[in-house]
PDB file of N, CA, C and O in Angstrom:
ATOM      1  N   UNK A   1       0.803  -1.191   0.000  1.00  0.00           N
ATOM      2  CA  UNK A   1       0.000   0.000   0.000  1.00  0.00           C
ATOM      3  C   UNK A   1       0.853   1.264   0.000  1.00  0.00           C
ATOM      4  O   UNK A   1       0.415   2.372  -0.309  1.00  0.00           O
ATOM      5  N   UNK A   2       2.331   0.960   0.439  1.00  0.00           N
ATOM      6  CA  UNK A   2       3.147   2.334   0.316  1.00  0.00           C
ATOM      7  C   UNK A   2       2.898   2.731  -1.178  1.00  0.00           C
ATOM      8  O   UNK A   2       2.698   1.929  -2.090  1.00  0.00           O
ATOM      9  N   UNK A   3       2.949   4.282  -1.299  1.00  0.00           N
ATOM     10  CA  UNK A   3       3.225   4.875  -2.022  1.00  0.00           C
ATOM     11  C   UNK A   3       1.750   5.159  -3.269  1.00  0.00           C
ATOM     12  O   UNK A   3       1.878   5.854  -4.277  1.00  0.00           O
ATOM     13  N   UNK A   4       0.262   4.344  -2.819  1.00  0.00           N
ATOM     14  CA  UNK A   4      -0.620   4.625  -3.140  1.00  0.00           C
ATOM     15  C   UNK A   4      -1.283   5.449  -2.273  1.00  0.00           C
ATOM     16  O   UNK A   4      -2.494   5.482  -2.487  1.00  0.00           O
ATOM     17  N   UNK A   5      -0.887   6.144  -1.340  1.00  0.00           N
ATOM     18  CA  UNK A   5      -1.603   7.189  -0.616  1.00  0.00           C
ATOM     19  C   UNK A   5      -3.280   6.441   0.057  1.00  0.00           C
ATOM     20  O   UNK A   5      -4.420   6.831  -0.194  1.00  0.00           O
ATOM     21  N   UNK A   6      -2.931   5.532   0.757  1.00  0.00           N
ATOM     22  CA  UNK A   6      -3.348   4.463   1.203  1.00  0.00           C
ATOM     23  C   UNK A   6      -2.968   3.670   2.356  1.00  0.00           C
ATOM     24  O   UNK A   6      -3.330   2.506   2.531  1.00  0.00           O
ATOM     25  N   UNK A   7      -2.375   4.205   2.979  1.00  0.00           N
ATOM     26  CA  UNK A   7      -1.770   3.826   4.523  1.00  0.00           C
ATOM     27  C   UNK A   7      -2.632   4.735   5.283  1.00  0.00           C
ATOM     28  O   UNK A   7      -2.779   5.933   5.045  1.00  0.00           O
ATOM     29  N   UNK A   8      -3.361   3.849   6.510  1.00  0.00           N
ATOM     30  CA  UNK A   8      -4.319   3.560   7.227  1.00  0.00           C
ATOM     31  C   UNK A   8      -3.261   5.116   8.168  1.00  0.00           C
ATOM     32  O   UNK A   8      -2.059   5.130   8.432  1.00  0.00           O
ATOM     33  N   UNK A   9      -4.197   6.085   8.411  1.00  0.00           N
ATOM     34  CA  UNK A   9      -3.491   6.980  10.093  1.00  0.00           C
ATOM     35  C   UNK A   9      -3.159   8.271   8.715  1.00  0.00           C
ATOM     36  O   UNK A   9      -3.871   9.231   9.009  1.00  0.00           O
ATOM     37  N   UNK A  10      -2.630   8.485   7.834  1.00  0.00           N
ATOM     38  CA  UNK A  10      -1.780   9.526   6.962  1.00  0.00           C
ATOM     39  C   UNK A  10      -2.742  10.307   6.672  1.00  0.00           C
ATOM     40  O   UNK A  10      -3.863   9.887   6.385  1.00  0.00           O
ATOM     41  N   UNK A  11      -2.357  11.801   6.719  1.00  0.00           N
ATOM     42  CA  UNK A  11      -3.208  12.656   6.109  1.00  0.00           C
ATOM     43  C   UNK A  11      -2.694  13.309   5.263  1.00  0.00           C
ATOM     44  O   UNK A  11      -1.490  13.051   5.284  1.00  0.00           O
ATOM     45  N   UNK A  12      -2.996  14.245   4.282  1.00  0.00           N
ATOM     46  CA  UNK A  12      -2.157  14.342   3.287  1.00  0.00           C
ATOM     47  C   UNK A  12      -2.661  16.290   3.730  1.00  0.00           C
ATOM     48  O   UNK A  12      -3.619  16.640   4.419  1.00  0.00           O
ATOM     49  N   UNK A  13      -1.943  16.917   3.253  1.00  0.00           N
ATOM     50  CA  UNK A  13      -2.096  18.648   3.049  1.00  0.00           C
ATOM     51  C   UNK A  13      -1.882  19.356   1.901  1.00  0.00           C
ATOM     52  O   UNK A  13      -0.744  19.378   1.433  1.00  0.00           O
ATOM     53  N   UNK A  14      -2.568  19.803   1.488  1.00  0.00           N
ATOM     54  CA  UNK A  14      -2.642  21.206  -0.087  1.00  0.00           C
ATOM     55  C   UNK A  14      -1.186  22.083   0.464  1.00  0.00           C
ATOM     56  O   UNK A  14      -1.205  23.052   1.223  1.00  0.00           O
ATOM     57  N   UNK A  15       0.083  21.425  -0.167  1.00  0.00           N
ATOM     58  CA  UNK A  15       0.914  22.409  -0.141  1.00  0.00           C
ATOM     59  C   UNK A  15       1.225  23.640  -1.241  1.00  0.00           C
ATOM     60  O   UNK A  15       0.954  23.282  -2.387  1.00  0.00           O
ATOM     61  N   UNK A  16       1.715  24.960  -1.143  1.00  0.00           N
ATOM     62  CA  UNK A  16       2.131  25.626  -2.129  1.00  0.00           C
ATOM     63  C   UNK A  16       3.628  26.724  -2.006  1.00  0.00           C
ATOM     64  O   UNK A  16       3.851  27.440  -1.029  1.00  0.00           O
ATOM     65  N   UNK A  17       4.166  26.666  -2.749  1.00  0.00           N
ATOM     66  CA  UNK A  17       5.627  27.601  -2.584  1.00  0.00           C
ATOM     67  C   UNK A  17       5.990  28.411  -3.856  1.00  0.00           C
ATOM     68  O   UNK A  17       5.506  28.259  -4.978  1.00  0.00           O
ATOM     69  N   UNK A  18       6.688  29.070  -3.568  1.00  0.00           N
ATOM     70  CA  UNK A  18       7.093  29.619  -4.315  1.00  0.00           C
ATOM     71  C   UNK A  18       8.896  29.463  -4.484  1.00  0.00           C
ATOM     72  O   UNK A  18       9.656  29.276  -3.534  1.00  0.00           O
ATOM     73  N   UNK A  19       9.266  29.581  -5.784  1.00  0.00           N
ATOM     74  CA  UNK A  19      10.998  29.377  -5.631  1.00  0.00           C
ATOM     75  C   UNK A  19      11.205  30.453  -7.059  1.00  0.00           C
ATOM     76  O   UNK A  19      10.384  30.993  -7.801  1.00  0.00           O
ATOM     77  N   UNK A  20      12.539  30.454  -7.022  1.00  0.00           N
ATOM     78  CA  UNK A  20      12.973  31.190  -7.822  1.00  0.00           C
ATOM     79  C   UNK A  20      14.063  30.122  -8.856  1.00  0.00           C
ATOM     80  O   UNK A  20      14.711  29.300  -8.209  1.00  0.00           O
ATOM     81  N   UNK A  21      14.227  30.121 -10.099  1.00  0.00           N
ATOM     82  CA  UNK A  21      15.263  28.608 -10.650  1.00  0.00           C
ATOM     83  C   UNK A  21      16.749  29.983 -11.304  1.00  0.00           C
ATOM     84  O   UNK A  21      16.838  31.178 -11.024  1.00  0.00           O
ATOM     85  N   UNK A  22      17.342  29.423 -11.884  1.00  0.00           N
ATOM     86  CA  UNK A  22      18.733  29.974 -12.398  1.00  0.00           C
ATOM     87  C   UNK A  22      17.915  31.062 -13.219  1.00  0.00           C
ATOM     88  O   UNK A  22      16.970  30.737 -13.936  1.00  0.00           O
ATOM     89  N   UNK A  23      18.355  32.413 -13.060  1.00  0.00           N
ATOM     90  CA  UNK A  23      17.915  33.364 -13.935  1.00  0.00           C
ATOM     91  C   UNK A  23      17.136  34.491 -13.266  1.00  0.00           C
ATOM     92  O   UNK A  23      16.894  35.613 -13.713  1.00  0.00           O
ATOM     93  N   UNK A  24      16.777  33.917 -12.028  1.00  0.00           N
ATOM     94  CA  UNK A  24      15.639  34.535 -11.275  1.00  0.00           C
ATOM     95  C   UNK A  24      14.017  34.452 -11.937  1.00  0.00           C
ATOM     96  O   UNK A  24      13.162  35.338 -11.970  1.00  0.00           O
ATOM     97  N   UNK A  25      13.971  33.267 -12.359  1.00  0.00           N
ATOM     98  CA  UNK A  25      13.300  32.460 -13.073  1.00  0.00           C
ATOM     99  C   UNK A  25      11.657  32.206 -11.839  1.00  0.00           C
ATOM    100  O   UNK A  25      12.012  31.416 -10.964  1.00  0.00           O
ATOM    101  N   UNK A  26      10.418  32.564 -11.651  1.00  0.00           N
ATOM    102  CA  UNK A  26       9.654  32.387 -10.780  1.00  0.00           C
ATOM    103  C   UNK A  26       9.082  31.377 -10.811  1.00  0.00           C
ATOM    104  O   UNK A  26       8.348  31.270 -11.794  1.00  0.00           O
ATOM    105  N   UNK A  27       9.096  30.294  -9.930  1.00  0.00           N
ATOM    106  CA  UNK A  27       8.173  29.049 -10.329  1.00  0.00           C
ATOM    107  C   UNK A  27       6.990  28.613  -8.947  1.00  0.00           C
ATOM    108  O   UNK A  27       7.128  28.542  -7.726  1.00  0.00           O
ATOM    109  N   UNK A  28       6.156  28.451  -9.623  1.00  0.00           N
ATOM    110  CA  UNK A  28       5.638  28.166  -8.554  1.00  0.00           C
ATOM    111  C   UNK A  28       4.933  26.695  -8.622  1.00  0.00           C
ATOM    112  O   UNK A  28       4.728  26.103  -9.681  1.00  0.00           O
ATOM    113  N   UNK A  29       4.506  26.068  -6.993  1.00  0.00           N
ATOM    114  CA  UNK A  29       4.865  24.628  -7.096  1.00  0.00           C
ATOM    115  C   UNK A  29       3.406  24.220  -5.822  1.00  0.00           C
ATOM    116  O   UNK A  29       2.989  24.535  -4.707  1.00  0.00           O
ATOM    117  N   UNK A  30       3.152  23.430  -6.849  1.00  0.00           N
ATOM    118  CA  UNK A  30       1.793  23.211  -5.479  1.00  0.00           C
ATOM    119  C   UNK A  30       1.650  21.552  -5.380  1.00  0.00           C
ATOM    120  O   UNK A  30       2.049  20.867  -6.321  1.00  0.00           O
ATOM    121  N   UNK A  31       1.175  21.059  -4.425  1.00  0.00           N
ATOM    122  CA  UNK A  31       1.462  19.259  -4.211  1.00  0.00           C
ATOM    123  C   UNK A  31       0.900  19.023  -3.098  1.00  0.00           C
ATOM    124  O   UNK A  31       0.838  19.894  -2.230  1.00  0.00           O
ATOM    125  N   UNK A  32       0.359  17.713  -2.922  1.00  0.00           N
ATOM    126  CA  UNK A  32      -0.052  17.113  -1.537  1.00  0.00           C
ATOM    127  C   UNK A  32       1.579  16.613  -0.748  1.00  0.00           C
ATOM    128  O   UNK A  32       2.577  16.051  -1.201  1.00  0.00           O
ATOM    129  N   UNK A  33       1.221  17.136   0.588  1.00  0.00           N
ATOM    130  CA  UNK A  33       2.551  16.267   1.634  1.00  0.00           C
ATOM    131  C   UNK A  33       1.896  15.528   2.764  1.00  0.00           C
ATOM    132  O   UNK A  33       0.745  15.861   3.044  1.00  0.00           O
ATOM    133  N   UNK A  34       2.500  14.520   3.488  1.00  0.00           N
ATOM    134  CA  UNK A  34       2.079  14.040   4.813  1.00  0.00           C
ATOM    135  C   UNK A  34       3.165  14.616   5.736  1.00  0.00           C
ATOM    136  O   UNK A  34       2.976  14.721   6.948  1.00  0.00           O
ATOM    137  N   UNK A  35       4.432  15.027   5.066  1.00  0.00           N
ATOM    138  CA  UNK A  35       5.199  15.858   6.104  1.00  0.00           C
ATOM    139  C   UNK A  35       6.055  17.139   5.335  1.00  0.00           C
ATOM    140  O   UNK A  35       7.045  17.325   4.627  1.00  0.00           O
ATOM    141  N   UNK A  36       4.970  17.859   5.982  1.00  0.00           N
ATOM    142  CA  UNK A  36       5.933  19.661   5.416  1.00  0.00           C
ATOM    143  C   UNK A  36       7.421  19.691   5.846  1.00  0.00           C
ATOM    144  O   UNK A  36       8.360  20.049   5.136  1.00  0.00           O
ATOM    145  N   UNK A  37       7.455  19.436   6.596  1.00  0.00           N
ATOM    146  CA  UNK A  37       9.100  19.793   7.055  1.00  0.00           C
ATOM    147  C   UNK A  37      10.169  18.701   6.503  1.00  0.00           C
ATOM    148  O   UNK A  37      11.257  18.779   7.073  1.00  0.00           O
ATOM    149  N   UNK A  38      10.088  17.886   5.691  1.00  0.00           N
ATOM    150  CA  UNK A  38      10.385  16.635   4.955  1.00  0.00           C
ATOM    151  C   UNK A  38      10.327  16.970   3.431  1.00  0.00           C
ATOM    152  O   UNK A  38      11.045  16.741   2.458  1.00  0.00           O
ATOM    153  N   UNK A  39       9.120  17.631   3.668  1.00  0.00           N
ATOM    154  CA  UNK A  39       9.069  18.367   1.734  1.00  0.00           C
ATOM    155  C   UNK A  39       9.619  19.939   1.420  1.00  0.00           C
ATOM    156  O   UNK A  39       9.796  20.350   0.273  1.00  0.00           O
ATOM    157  N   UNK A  40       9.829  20.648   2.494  1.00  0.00           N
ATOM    158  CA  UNK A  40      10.560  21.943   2.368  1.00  0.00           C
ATOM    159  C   UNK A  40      12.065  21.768   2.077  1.00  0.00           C
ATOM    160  O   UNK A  40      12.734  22.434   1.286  1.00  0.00           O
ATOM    161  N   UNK A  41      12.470  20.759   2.853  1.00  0.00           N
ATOM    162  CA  UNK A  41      14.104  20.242   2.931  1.00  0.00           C
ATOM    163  C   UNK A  41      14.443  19.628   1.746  1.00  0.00           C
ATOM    164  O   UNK A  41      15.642  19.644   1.466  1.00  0.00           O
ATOM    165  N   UNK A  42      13.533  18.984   0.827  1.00  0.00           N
ATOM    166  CA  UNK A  42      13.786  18.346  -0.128  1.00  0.00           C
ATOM    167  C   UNK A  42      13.554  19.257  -1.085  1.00  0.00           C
ATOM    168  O   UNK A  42      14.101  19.077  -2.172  1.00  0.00           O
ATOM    169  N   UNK A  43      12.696  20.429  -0.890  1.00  0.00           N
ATOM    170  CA  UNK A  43      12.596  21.248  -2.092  1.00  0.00           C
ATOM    171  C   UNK A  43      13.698  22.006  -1.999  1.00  0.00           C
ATOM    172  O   UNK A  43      14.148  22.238  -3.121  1.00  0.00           O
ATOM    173  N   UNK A  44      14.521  22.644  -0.855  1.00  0.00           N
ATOM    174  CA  UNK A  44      15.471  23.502  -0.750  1.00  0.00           C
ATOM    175  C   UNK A  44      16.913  22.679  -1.474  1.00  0.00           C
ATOM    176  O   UNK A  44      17.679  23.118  -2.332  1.00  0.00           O
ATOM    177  N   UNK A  45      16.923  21.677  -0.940  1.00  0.00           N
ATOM    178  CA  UNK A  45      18.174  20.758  -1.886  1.00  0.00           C
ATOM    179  C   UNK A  45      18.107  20.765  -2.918  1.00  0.00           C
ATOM    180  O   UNK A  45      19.091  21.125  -3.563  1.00  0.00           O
ATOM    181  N   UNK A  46      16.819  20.340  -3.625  1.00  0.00           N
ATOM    182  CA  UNK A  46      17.053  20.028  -4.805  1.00  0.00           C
ATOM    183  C   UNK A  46      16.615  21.206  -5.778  1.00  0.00           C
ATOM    184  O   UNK A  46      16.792  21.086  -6.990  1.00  0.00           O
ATOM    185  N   UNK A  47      16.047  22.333  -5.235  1.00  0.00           N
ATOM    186  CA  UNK A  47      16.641  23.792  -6.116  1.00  0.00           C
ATOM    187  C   UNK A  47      18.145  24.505  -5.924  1.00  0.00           C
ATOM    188  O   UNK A  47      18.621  25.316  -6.718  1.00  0.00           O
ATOM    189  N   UNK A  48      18.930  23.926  -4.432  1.00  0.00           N
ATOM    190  CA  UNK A  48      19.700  24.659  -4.764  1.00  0.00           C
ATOM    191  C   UNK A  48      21.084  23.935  -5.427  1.00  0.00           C
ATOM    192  O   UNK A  48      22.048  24.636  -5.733  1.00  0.00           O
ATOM    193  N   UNK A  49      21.090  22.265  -5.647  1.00  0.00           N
ATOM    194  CA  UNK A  49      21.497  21.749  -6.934  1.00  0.00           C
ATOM    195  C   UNK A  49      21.524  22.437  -8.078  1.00  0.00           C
ATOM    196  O   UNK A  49      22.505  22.663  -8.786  1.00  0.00           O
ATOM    197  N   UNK A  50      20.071  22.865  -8.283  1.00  0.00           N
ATOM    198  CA  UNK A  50      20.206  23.455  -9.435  1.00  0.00           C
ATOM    199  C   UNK A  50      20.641  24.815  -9.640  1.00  0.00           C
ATOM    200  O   UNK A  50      20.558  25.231 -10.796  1.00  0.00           O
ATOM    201  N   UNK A  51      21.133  25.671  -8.662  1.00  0.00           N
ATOM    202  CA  UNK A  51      21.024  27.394  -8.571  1.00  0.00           C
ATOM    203  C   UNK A  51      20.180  27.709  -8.350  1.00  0.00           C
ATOM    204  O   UNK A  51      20.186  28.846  -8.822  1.00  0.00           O
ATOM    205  N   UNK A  52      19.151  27.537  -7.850  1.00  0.00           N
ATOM    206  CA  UNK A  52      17.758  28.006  -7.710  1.00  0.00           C
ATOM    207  C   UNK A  52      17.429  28.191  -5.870  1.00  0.00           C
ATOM    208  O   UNK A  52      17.920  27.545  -4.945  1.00  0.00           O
ATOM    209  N   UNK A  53      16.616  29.103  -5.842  1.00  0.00           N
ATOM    210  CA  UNK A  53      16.226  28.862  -4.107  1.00  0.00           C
ATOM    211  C   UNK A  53      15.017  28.780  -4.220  1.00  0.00           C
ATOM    212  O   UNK A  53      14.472  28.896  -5.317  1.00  0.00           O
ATOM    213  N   UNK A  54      14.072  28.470  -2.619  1.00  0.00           N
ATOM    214  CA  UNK A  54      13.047  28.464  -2.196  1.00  0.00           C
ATOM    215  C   UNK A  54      12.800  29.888  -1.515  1.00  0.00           C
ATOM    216  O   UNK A  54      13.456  30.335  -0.573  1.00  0.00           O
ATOM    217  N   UNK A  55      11.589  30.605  -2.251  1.00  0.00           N
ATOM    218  CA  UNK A  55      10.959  31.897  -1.733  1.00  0.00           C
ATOM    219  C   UNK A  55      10.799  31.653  -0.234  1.00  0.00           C
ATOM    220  O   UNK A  55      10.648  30.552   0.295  1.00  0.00           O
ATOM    221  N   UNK A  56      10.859  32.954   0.428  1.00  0.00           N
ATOM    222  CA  UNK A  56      10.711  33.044   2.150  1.00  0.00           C
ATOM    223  C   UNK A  56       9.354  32.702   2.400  1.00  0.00           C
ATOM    224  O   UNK A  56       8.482  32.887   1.551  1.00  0.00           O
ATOM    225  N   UNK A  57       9.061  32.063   3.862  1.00  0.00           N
ATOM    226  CA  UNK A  57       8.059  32.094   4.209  1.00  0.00           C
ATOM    227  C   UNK A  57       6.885  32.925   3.867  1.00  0.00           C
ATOM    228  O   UNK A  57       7.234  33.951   3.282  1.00  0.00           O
ATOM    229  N   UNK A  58       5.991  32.853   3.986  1.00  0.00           N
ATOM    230  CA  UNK A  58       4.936  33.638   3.626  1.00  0.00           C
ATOM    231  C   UNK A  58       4.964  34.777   2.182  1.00  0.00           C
ATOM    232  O   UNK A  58       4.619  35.958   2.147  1.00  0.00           O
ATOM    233  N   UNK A  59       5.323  34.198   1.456  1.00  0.00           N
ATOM    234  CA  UNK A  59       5.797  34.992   0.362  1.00  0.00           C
ATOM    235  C   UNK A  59       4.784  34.149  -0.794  1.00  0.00           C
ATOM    236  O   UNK A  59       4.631  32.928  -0.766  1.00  0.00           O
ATOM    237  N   UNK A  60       4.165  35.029  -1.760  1.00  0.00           N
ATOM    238  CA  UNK A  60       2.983  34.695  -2.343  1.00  0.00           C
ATOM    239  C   UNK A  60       2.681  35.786  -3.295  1.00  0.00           C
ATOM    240  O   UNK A  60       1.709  36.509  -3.079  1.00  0.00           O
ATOM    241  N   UNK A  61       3.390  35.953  -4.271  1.00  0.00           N
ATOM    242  CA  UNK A  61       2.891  37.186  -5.509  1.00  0.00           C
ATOM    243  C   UNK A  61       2.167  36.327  -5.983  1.00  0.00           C
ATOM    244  O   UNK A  61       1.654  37.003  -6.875  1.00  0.00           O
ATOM    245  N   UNK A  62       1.605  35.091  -6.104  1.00  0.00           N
ATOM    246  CA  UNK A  62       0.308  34.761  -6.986  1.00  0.00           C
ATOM    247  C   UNK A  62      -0.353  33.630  -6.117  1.00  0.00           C
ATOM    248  O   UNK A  62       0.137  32.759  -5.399  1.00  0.00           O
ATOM    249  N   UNK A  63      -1.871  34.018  -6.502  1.00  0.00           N
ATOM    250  CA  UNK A  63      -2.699  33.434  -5.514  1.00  0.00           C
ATOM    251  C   UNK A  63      -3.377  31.962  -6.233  1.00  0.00           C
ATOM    252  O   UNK A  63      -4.307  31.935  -7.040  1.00  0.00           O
ATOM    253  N   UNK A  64      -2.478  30.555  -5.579  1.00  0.00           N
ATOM    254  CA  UNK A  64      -2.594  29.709  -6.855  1.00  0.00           C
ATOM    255  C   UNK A  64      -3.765  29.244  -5.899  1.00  0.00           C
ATOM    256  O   UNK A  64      -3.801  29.437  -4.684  1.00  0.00           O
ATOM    257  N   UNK A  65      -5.074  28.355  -6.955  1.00  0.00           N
ATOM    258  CA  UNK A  65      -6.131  27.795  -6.416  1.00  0.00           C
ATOM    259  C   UNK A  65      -6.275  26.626  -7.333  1.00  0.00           C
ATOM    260  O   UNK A  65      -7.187  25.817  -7.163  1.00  0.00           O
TER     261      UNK A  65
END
C-alpha cells in the first residue's frame, strides 16, 4: 500500500511555494505532503542543486487555487 496514498493513520495537506530557478526564473509549485518539514528540505536541496532557491516564508505574488 506504500506509495498509493493508502496507509491507514496519513493525512495528506494542499501544499504551495514559491521558488525562484537559475535566472531569477519564478516558479511556482503546489502538491499534496504528509510531512511539510520533509518536503521543504527536499525542495530547498534540490533547487539549490540546481542554482535556484526556495521563496521566504509567507511569500505569495500569486494566488494559486
Amino acid at each position: 500500500m506504500r506509495g498509493t496514498g493508502e496507509l491507514p493513520g496519513v493525512s495528506y495537506e494542499d501544499v504551495n511555494y514559491e521558488a525562484y530557478g537559475p535566472g531569477g526564473v519564478a516558479i511556482i509549485m503546489r502538491g499534496l505532503t504528509d510531512n511539510k518539514n520533509r518536503t521543504v528540505a527536499e525542495l530547498r536541496h534540490t533547487l539549490s542543486k540546481g542554482g535556484g532557491n526556495l521563496g521566504e516564508a509567507g511569500l505569495r505574488r500569486l494566488d494559486v487555487r
